[in-house]
VOSE-332594 format. One record per atom (N, C-alpha, C, O): residue in three letters; x, z, y. Coordinates in steps of 0.05 Angstrom, whole numbers, plus 5000, padded with zeros to 4 digits. Layout:
AlaXZY/...
***
This chain:
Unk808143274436/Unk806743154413/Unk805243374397/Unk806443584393/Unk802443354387/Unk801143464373/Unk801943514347/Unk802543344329/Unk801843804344/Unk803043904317/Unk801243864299/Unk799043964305/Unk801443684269/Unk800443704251/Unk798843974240/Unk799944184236/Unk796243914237/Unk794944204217/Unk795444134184/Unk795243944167/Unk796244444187/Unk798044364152/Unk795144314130/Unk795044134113/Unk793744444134/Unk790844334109/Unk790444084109/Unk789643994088/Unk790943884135/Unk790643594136/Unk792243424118/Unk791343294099/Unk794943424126/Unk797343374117/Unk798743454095/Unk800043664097/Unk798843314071/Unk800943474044/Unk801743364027/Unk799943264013/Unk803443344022/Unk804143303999/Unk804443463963/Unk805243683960/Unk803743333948/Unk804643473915/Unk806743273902/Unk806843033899/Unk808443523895/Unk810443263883/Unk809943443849/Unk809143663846/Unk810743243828/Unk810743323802/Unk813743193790/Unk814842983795/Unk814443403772/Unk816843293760/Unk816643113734/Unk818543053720/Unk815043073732/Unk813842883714/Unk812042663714/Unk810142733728/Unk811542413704/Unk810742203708/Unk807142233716/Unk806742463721/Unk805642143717/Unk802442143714/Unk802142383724/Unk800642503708/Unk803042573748/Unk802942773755/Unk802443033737/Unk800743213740/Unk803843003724/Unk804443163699/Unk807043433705/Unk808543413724/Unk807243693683/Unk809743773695/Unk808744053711/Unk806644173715/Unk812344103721/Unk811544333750/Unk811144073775/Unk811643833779/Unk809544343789/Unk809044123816/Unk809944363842/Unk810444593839/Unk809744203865/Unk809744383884/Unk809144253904/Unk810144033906/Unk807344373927/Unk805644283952/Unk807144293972/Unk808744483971/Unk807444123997/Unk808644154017/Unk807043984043/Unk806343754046/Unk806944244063/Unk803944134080/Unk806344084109/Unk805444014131/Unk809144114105/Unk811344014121/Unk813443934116/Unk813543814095/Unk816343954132/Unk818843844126/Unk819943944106/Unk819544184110/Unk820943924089/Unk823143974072/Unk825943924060/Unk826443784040/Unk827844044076/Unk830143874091/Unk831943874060/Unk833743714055/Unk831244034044/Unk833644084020/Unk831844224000/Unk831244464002/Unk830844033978/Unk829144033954/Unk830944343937/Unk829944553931/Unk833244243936/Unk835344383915/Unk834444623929/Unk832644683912/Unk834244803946/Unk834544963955/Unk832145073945/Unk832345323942/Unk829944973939/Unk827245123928/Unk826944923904/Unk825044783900/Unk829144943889/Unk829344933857/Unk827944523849/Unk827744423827/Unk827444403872/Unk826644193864/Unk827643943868/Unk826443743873/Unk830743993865/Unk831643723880/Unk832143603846/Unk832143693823/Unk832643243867/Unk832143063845/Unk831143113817/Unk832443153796/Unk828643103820/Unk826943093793/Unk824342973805/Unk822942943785/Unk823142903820/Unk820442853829/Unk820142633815/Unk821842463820/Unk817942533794/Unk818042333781/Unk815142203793/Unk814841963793/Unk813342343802/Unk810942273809/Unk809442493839/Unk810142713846/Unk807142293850/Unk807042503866/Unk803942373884/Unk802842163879/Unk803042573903/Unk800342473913/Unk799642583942/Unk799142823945/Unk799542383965/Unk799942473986/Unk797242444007/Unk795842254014/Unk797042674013/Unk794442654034/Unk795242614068/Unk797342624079/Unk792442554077/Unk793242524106/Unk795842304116/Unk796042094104/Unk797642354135/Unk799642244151/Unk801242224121/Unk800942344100/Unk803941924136/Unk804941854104/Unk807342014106/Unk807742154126/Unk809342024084/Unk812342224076/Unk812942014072/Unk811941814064/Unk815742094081/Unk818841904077/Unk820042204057/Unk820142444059/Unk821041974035/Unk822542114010/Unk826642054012/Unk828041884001/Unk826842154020/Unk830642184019/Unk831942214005/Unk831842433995/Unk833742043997/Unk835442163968/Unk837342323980/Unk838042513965/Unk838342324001/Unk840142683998/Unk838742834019/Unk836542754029/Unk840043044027/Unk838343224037/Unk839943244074/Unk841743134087/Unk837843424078/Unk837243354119/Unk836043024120/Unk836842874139/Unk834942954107/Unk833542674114/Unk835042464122/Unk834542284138/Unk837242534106/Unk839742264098/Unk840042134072/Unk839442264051/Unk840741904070/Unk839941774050/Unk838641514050/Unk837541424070/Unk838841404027/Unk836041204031/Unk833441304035/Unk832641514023/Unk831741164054/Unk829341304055/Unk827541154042/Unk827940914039/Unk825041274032/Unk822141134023/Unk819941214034/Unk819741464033/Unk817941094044/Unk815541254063/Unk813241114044/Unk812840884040/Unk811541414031/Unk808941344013/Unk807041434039/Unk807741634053/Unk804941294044/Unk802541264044/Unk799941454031/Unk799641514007/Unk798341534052/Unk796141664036/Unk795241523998/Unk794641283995/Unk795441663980/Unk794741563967/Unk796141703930/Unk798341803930/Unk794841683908/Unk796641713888/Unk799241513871/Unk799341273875/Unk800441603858/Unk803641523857/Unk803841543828/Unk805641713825/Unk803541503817/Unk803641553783/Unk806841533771/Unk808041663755/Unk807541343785/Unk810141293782/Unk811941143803/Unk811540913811/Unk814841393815/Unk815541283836/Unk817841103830/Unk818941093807/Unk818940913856/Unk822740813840/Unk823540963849/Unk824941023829/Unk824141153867/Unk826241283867/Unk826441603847/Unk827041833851/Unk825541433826/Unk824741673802/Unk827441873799/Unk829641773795/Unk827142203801/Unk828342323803/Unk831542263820/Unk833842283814/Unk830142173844/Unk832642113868/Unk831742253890/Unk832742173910/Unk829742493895/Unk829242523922/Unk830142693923/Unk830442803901/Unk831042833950/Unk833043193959/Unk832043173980/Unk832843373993/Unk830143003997/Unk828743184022/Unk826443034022/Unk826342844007/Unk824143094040/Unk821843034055/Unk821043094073/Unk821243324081/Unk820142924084/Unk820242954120/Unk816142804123/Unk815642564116/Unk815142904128/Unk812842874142/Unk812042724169/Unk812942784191/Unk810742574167/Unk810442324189/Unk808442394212/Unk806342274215/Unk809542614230/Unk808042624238/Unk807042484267/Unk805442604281/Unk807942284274/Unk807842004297/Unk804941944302/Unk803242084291/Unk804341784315/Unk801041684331/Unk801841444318/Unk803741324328/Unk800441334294/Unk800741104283/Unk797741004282/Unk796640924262/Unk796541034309/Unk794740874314/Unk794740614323/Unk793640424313/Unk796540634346/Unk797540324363/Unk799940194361/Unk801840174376/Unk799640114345/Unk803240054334/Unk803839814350/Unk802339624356/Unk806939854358/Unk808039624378/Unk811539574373/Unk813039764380/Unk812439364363/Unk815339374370/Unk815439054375/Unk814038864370/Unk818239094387/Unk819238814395/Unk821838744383/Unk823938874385/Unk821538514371/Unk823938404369/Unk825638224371/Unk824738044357/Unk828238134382/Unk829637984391/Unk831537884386/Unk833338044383/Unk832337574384/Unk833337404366/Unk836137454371/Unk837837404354/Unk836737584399/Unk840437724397/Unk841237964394/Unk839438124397/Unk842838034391/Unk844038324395/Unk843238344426/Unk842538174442/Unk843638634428/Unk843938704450/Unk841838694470/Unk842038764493/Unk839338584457/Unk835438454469/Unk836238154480/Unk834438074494/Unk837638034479/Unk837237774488/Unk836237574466/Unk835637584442/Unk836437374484/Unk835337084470/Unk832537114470/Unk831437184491/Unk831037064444/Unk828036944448/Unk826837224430/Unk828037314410/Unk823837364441/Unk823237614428/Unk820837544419/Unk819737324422/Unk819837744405/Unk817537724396/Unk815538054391/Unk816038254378/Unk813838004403/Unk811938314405/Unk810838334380/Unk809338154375/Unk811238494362/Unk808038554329/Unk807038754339/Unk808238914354/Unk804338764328/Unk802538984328/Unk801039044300/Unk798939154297/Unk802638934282/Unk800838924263/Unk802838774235/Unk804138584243/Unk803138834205/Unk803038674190/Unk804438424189/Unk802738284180/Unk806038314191/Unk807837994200/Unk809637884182/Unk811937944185/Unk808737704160/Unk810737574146/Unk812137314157/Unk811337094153/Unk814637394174/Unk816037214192/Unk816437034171/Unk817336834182/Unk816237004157/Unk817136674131/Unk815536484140/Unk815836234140/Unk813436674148/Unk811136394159/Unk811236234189/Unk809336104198/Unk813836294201/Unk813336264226/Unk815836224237/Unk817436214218/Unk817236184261/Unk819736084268/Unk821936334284/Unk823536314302/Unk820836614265/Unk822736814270/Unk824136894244/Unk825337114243/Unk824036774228/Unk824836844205/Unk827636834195/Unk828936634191/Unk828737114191/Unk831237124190/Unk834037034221/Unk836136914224/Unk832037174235/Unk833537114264/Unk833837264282/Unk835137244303/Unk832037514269/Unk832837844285/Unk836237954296/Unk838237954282/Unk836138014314/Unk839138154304/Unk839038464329/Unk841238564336/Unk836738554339/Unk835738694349/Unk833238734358/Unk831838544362/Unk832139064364/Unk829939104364/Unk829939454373/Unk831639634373/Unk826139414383/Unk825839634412/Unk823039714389/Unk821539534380/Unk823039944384/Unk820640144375/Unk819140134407/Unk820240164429/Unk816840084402/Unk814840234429/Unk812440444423/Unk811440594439/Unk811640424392/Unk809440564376/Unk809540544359/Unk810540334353/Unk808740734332/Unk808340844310/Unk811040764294/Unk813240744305/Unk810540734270/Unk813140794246/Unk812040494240/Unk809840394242/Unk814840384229/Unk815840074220/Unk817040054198/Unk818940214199/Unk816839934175/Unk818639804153/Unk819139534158/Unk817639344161/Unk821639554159/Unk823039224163/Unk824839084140/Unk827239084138/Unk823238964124/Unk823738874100/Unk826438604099/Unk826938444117/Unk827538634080/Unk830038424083/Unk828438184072/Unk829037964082/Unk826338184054/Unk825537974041/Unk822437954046/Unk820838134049/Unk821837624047/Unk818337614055/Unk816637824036/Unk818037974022/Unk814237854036/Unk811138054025/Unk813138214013/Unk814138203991/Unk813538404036/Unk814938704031/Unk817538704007/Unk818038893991/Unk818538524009/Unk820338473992/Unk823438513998/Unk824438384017/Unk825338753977/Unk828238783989/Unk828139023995/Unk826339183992/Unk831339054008/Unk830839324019/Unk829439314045/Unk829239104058/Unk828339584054/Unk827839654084/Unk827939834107/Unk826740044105/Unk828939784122/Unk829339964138/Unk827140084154/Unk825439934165/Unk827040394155/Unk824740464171/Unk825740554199/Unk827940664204/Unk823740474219/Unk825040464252/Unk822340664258/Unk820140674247/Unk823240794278/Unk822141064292/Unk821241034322/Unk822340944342/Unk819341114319/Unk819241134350/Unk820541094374/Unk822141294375/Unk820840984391/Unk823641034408/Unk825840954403/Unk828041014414/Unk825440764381/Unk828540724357/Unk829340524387/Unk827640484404/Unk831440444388/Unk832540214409/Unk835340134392/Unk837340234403/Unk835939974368/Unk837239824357/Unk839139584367/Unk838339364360/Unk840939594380/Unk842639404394/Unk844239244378/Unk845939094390/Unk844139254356/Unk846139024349/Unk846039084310/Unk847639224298/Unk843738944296/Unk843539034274/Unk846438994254/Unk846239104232/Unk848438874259/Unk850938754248/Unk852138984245/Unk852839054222/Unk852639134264/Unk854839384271/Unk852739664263/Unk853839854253/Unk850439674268/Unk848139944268/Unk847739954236/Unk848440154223/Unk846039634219/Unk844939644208/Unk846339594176/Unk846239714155/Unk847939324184/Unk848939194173/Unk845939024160/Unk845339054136/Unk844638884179/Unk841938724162/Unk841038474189/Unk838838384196/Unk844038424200/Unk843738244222/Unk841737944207/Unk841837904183/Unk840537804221/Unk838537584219/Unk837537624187/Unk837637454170/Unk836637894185/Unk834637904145/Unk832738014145/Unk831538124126/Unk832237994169/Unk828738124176/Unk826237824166/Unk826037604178/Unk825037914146/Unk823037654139/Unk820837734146/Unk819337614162/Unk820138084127/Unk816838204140/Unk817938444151/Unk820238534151/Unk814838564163/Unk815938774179/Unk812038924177/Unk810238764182/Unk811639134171/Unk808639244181/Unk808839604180/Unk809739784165/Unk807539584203/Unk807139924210/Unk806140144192/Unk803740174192/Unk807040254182/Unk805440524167/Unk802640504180/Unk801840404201/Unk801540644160/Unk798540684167/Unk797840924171/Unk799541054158/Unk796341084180/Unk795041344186/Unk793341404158/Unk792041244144/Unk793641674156/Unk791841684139/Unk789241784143/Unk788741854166/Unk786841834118/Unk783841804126/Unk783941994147/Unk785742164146/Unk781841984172/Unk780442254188/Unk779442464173/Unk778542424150/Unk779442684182/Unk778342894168/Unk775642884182/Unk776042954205/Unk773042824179/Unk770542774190/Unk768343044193/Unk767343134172/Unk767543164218/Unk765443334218/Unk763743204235/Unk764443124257/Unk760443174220/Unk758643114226/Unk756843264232/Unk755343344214/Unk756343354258/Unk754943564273/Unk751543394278/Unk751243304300/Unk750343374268/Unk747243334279/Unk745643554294/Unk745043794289/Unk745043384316/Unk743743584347/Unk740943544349/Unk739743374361/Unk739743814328/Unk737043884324/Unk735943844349/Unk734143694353/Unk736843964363/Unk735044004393/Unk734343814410/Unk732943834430/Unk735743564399/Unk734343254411/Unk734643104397/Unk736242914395/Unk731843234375/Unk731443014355/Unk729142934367/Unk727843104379/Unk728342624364/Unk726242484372/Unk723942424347/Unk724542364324/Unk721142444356/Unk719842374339/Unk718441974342/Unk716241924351/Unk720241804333/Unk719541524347/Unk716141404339/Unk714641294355/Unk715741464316/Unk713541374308/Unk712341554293/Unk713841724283/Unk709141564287/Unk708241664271/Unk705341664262/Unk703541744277/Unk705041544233/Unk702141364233/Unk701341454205/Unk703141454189/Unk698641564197/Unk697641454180/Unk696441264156/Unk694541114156/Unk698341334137/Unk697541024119/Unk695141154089/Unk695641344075/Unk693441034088/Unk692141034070/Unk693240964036/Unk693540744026/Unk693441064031/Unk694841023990/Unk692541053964/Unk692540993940/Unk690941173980/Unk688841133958/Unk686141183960/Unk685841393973/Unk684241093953/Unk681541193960/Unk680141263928/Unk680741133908/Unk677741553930/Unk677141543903/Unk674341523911/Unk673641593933/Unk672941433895/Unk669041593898/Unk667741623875/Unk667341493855/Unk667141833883/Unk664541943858/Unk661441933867/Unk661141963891/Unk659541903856/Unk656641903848/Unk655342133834/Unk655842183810/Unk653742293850/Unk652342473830/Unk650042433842/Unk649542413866/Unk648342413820/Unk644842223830/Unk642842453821/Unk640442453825/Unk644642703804/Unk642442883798/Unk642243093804/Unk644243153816/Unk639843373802/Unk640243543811/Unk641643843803/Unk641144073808/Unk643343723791/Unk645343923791/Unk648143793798/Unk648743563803/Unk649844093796/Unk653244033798/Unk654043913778/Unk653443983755/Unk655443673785/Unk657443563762/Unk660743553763/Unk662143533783/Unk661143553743/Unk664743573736/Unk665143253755/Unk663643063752/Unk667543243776/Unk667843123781/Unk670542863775/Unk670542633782/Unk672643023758/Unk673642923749/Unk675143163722/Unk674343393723/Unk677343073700/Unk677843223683/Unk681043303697/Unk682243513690/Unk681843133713/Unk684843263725/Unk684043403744/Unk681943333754/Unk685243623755/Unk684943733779/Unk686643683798/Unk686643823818/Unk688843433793/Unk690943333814/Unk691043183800/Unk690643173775/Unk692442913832/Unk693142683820/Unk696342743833/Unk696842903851/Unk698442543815/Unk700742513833/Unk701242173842/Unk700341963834/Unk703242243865/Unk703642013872/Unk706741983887/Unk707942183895/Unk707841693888/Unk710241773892/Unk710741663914/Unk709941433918/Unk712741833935/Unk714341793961/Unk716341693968/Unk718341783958/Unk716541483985/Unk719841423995/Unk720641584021/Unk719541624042/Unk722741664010/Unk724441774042/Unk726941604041/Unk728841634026/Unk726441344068/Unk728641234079/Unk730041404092/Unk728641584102/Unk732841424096/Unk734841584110/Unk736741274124/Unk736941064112/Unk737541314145/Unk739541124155/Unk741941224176/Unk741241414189/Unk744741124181/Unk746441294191/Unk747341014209/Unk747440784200/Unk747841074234/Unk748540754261/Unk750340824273/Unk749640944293/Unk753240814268/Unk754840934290/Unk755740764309/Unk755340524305/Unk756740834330/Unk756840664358/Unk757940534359/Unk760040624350/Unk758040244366/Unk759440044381/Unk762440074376/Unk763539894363/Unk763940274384/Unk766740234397/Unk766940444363/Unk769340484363/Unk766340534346/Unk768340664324/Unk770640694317/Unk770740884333/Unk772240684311/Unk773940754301/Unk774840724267/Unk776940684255/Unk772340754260/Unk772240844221/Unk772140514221/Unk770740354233/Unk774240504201/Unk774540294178/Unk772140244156/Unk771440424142/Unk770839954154/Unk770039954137/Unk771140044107/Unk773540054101/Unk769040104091/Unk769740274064/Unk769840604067/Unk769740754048/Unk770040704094/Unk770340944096/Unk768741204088/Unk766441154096/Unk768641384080/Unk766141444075/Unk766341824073/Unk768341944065/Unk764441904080/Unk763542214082/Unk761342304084/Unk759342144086/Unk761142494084/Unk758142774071/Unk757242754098/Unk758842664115/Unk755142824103/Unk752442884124/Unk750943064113/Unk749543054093/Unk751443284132/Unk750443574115/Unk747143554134/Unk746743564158/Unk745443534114/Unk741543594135/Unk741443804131/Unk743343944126/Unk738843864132/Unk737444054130/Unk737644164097/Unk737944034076/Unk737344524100/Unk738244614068/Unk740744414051/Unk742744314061/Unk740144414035/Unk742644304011/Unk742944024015/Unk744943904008/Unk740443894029/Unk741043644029/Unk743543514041/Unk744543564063/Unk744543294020/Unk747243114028/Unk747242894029/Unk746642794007/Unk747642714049/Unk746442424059/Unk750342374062/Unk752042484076/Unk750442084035/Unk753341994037/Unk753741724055/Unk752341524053/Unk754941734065/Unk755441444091/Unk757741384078/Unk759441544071/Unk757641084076/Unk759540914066/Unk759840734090/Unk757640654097/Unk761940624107/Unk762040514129/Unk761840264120/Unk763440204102/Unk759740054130/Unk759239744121/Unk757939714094/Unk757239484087/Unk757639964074/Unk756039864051/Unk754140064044/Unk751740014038/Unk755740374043/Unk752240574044/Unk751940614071/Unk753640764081/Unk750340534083/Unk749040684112/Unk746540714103/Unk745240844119/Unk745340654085/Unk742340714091/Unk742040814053/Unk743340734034/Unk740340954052/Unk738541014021/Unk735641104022/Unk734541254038/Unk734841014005/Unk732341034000/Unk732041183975/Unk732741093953/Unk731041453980/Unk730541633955/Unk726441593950/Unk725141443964/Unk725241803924/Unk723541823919/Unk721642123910/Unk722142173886/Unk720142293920/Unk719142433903/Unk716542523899/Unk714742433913/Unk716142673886/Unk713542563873/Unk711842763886/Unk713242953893/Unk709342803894/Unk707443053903/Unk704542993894/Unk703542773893/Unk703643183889/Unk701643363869/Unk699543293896/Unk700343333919/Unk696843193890/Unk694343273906/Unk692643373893/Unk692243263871/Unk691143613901/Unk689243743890/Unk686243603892/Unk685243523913/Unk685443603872/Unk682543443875/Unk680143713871/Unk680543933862/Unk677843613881/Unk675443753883/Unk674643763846/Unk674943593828/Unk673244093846/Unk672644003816/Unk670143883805/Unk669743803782/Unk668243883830/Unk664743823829/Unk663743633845/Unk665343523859/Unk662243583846/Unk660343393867/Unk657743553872/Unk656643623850/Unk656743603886/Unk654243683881/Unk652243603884/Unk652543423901/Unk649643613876/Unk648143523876/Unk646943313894/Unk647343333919/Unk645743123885/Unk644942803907/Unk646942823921/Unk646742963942/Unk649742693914/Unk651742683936/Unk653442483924/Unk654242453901/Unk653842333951/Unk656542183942/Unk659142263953/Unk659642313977/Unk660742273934/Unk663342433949/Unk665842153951/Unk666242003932/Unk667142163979/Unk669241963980/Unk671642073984/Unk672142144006/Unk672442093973/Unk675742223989/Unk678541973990/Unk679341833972/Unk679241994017/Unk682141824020/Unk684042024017/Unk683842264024/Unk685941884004/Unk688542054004/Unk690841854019/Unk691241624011/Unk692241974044/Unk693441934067/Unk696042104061/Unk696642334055/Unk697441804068/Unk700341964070/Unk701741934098/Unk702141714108/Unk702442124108/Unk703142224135/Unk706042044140/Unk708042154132/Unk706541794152/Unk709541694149/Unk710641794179/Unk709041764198/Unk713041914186/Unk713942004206/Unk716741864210/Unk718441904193/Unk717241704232/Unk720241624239/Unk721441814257/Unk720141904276/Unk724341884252/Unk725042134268/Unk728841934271/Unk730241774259/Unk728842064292/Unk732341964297/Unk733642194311/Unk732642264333/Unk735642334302/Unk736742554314/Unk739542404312/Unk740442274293/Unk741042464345/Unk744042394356/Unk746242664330/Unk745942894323/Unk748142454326/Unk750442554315/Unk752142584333/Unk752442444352/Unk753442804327/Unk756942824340/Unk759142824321/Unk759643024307/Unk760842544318/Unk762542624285/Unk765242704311/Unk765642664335/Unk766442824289/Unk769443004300/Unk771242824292/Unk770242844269/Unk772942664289/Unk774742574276/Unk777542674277/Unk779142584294/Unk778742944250/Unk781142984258/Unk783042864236/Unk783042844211/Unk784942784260/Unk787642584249/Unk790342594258/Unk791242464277/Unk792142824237/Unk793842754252/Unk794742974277/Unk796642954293/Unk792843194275/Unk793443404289/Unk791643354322/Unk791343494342/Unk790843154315/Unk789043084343/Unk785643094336/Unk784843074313/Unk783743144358/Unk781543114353/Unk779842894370/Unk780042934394/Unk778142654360/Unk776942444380/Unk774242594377/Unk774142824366/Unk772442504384/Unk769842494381/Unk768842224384/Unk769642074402/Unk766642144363/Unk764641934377/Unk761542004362/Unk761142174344/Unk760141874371/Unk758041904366/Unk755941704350/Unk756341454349/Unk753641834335/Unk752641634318/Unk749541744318/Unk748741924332/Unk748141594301/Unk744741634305/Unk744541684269/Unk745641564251/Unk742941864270/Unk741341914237/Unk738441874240/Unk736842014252/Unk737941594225/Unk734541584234/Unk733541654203/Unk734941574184/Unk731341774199/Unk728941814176/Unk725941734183/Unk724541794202/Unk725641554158/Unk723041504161/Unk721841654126/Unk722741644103/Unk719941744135/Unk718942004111/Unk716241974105/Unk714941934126/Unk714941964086/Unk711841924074/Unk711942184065/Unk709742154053/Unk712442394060/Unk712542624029/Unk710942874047/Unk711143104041/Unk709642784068/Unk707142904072/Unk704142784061/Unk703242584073/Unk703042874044/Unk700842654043/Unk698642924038/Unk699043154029/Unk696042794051/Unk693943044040/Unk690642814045/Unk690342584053/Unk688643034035/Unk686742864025/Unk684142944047/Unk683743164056/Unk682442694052/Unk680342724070/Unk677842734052/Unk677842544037/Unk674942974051/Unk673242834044/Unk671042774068/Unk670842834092/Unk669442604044/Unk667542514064/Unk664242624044/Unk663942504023/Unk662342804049/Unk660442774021/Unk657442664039/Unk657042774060/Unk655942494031/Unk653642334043/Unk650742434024/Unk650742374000/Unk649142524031/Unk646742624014/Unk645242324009/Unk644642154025/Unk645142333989/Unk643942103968/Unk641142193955/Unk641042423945/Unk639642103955/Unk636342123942/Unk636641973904/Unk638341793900/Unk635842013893/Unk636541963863/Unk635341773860/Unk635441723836/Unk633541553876/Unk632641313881/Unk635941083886/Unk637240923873/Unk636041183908/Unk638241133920/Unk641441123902/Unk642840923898/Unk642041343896/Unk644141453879/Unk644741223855/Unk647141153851/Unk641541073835/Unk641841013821/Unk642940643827/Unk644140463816/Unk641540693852/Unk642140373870/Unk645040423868/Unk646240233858/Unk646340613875/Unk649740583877/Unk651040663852/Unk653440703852/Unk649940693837/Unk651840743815/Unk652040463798/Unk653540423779/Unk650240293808/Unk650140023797/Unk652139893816/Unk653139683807/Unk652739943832/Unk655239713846/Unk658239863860/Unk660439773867/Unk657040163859/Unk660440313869/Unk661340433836/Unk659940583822/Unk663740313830/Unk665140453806/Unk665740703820/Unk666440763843/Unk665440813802/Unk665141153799/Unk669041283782/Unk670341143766/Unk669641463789/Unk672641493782/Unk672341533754/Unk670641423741/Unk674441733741/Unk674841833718/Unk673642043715/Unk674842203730/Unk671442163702/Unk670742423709/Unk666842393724/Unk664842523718/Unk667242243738/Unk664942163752/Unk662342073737/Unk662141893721/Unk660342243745/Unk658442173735/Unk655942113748/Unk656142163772/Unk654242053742/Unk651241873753/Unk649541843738/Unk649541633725/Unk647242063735/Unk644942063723/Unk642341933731/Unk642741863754/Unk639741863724/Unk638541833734/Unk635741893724/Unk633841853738/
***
């Protein structure tokens, strides 16, 4: 079995409520609290990665309690724990069976998942049971209700009367959960695709100068205008990640693109860029300029890492961008006769700045 990496996995326990107090970190087993000054006092506590089972006496005897990734503000077994023991099992595929006699006979039943037997015609009729995967709480009373017993891997329970003393009081029963992946998102510059890429027009300006000299063509010497950059994140088919899940996507420089699994995959940011305008027209000329913004769709392949648990998967995902925040300006200048010039300054509006003599 794959040894837990201790940065993944840890616990903080605090001797005080609202994680308040002394505290102390534990990224493994800890068979006897007392022994490093912290037995029974843990009043609160906050657990990362894979879940802890909390013991009220020590070597991991006792009643047990198994917390879950997550914070604890306030525990019941308030100042009752003397060991912790770290979960470190494959509580990916969870499987046990259970069966209505001692000993595996009579009528069984397979879970994989979550099961409030109240609802169904096993209820209160256990009186043995076979671990095949991950970690189990087996509740005496329906929606996690009562005491519970936690079953292990490999557990093989023959006769809950004589083992357990909890013959036919099994109502619910659901597997520990794993906790989050630790996620690295590798993007593979080197086969990034360019899918599309087009020209869009955003603005057109024109000026008129009908006489023979240079004229001021406008009083700004830039206009601005503003950009969208869509970003979007598609991971494959077969995933793994839970909706709600969510982590950093490191781009290019500082940029950080957040993926939320089923609700942020995609954002649309904005920014603004400066075009420089001409400062004259010159003489008998009409000047046109378009201003074009460059939109480019690009999709570069992801590789996310997913570590959990002391193991590493890989799967794969797509980062597509579609980007305008290139834009630049075309002119066009047409020699005009001041006959002529005056003909167009009567029907082409002329910008800010623009002038037309005659």
């Amino acid at each position: 079995m794959a040894t837990p990496k201790p940065s993944m996995n840890k616990i903080i326990v605090y001797d005080k409520a609202s994680f308040e107090g002394l505290s102390k970190e534990f990224t493994g087993d800890a068979p006897d609290l007392h022994e490093l000054d912290f037995g029974n006092c843990i009043s609160s506590l906050k657990v990362i990665g894979q879940p802890w089972v909390a013991y009220s006496a020590s070597k991991f005897e006792g009643d047990g309690v198994a917390f879950e990734e997550g914070n604890y503000e306030e525990i019941d077994k308030n100042n009752k724990i003397s060991s912790l023991r770290l979960v470190h099992h494959d509580l990916s595929e969870p499987l046990i069976t259970l069966y209505e006699h001692a000993n595996y006979e009579g009528q069984r039943k397979v879970v994989q998942e979550e099961t409030n037997l109240a609802y169904g015609y096993f209820n209160d009729c256990v009186s043995s049971h076979v671990v095949q995967r991950g970690v189990w709480l087996l509740y005496k009373n329906p929606n996690r209700g009562g005491w519970y017993h936690i079953a292990w891997p490999g557990e093989r329970i023959r006769d809950y009367k004589t083992e357990l003393n909890f013959d036919e009081s099994v109502s619910h029963l659901r597997p520990l959960q794993s906790g989050r992946p630790v996620i690295t998102a590798k993007l593979l510059w080197d086969q990034k695709k360019v899918e599309d890429e087009k020209d869009v027009l955003i603005d057109e300006i024109i000026g008129t100068n009908c006489t023979d000299y240079d004229q001021t063509f406008t009083a700004n010497t830039c206009r601005e205008y503003t950009t969208n950059i869509f970003q979007s994140f598609h991971f494959c088919n077969t995933t793994s990640l839970k909706l709600g899940f969510s982590f950093q996507v490191t781009l290019e420089g500082h940029n950080v693109f957040v993926v939320e699994k089923g609700k942020h995959e995609s954002t649309t940011s904005s920014e603004k860029v400066e075009v420089l305008l001409p400062a004259k027209i010159p003489p008998c000329t009409q000047l046109s300029i378009q201003v074009i913004k460059k939109e480019t769709t690009t999709t570069v392949p992801v590789e996310l890492t997913l570590c959990q648990n002391g193991k590493e998967k890989k799967e794969r995902a797509e980062y597509r961008c579609v980007s305008g925040r290139t834009i630049s300006t075309r002119y066009t200048m047409t020699p005009i006769s001041a006959a002529e010039g005056a003909s167009k300054a009567k029907v082409i509006p002329t910008t800010e700045g623009g002038n037309c003599h005659t």
